[in-house]
C-alpha positions as CSV (number, residue, x, y, z in Angstrom):
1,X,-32.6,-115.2,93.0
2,X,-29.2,-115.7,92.2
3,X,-27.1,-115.6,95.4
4,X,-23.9,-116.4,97.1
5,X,-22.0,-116.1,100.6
6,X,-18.7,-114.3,100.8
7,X,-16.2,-112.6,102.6
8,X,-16.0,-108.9,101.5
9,X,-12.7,-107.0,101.6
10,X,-11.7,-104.1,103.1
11,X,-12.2,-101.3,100.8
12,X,-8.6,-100.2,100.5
13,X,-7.6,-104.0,99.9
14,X,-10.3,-104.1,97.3
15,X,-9.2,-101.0,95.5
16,X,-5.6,-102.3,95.3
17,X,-6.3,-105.9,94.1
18,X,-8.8,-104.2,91.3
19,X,-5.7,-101.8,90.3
20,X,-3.6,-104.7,90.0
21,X,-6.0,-106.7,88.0
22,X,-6.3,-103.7,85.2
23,X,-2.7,-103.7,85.2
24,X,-2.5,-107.1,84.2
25,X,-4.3,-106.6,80.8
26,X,-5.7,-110.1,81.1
27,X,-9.4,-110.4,80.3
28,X,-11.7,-108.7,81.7
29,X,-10.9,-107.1,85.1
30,X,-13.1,-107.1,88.4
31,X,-14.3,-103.6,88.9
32,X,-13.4,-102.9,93.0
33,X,-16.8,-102.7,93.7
34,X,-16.7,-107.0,92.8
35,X,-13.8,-108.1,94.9
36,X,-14.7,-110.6,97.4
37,X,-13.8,-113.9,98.7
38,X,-16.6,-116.2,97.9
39,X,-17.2,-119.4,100.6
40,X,-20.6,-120.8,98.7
41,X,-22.4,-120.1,95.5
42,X,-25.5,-120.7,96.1
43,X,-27.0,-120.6,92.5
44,X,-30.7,-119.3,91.9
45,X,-32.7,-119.7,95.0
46,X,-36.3,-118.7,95.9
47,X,-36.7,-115.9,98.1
48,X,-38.0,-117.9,100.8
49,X,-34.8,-120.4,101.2
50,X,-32.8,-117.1,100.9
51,X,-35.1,-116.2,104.1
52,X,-34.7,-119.5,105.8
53,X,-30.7,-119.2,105.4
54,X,-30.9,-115.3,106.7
55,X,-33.1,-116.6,109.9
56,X,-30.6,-119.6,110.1
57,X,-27.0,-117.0,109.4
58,X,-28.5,-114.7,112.2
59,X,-28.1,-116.9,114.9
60,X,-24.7,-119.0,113.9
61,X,-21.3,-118.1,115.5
62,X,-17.7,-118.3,113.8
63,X,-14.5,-117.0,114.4
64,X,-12.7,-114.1,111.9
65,X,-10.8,-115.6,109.4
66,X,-7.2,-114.6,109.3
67,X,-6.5,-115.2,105.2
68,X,-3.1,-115.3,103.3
69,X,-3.3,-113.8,99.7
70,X,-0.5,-115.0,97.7
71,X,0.1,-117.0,93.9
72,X,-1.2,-116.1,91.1
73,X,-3.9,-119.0,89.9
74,X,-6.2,-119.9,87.2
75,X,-9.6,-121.8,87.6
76,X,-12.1,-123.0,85.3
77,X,-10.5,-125.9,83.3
78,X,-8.4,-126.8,79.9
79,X,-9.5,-123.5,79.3
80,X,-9.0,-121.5,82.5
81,X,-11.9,-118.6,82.7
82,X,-10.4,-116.9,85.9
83,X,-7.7,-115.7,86.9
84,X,-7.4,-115.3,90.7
85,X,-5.6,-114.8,93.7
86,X,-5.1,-117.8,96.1
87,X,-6.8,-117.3,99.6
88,X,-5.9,-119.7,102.3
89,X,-7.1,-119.3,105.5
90,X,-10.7,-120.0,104.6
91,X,-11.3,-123.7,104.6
92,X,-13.2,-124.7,108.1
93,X,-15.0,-121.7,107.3
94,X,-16.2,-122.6,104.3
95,X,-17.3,-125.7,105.8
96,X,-19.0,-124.7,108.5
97,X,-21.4,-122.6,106.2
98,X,-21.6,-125.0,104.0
99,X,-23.7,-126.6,107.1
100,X,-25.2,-123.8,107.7
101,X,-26.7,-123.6,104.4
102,X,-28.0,-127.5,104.9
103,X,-29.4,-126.7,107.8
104,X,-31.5,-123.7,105.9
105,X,-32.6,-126.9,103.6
106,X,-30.5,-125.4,100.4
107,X,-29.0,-128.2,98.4
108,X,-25.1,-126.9,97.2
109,X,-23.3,-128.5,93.8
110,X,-20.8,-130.8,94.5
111,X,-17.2,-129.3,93.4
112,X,-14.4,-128.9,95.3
113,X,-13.7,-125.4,97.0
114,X,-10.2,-123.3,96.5
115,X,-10.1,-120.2,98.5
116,X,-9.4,-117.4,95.9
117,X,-10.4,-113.7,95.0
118,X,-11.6,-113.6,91.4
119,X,-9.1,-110.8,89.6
120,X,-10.3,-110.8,86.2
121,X,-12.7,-113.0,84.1
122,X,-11.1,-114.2,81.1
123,X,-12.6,-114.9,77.4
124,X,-14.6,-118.4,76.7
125,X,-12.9,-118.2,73.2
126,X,-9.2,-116.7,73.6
127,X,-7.7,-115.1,71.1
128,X,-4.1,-115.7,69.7
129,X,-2.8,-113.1,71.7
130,X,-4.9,-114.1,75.3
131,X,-2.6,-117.1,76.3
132,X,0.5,-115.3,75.7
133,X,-0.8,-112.4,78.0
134,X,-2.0,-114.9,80.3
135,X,1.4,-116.8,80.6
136,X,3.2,-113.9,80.9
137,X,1.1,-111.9,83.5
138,X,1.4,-115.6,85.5
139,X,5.3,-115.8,85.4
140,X,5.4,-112.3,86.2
141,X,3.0,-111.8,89.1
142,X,2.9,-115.7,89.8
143,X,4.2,-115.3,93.7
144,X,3.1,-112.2,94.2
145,X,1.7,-111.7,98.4
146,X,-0.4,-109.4,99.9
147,X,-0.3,-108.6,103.6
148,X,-2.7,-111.4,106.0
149,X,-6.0,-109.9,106.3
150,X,-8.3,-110.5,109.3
151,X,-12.2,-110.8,107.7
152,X,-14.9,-110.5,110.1
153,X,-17.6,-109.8,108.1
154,X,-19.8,-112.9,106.4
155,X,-22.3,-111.0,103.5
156,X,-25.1,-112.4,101.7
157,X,-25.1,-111.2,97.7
158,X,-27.3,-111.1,95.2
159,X,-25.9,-111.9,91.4
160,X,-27.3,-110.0,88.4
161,X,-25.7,-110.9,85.7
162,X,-25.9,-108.6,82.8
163,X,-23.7,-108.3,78.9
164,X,-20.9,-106.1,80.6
165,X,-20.5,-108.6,83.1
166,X,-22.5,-109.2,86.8
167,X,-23.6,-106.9,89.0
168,X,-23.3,-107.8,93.3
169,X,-26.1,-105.9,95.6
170,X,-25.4,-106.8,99.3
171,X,-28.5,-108.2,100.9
172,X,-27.3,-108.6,104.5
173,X,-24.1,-109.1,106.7
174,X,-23.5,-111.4,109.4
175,X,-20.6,-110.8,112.1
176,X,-17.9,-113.2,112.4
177,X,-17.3,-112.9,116.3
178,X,-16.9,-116.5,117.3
């Protein structure tokens, strides 16, 4: 099963980041329902190291993270295929699930984690007329800042992906308490 750990947003958060995005008129925009801040992709599993991590998530303890929103960033390469909003705030939490997840015996890719929320996926072939939208959303909206959000909620997804983009089903939640 395709799967990955992240920090959902409150709705009314969501809701205003996927506005923005359609606003931009840069690729294709996350629908509300797919804003989140992803800590660990976890890549196609088997259901029973999906169970092990549940049994392992169940019992681990972490502090809310208090995230900053702000800037405007693309990800993916020469050819960026995201366009996101930089999360800071998120780091030691991403490592200590990252250890979690070890300790459930999954094996994670190495590549280097930037906190972001995913705003809108962008074409693997751009047009003439992408860039230009791209550079100009970017200097535009480049510093833009949303208020510091306090997440307290760690969720379990599973990824469908499908020709009109993925689909996210929550599986379970874990409570970040401390």
């Amino acid at each position: 099963m395709r799967s990955f750990l992240a920090l959902p947003l409150p709705d009314d958060l969501a809701a205003q980041l996927a506005g923005f995005a359609g606003r931009l008129r840069v690729g294709r925009a996350m629908p509300e329902e797919n804003i989140h801040l992803t800590l660990a992709f976890l890549g196609e599993q088997p259901v029973q190291a999906l169970e092990d991590l549940n049994t392992e998530l169940e019992v681990w303890r972490a502090p809310p993270a208090t995230v900053d929103l702000a800037g405007l960033i693309t990800m993916g390469g020469v050819v960026p295929s995201v366009l996101a909003l930089k999360a800071d705030g998120v780091d030691a939490l991403h490592n200590q699930v990252k250890q979690v997840i070890r300790r459930a015996g999954i094996t994670l890719p190495h590549r280097r984690f930037r906190g972001h929320v995913t705003l809108a996926r962008l074409p693997h072939t751009p047009t003439a007329n992408d860039a230009p939208a791209l550079g100009r959303a970017l200097e535009a909206h480049g510093a833009i800042r949303y208020p510091t959000v306090t997440l307290d909620t760690l969720s379990l997804y599973r990824s469908d992906l499908r020709p009109d983009g993925a689909r996210y089903q929550r599986l379970a939640d874990y409570p970040l308490r401390g």
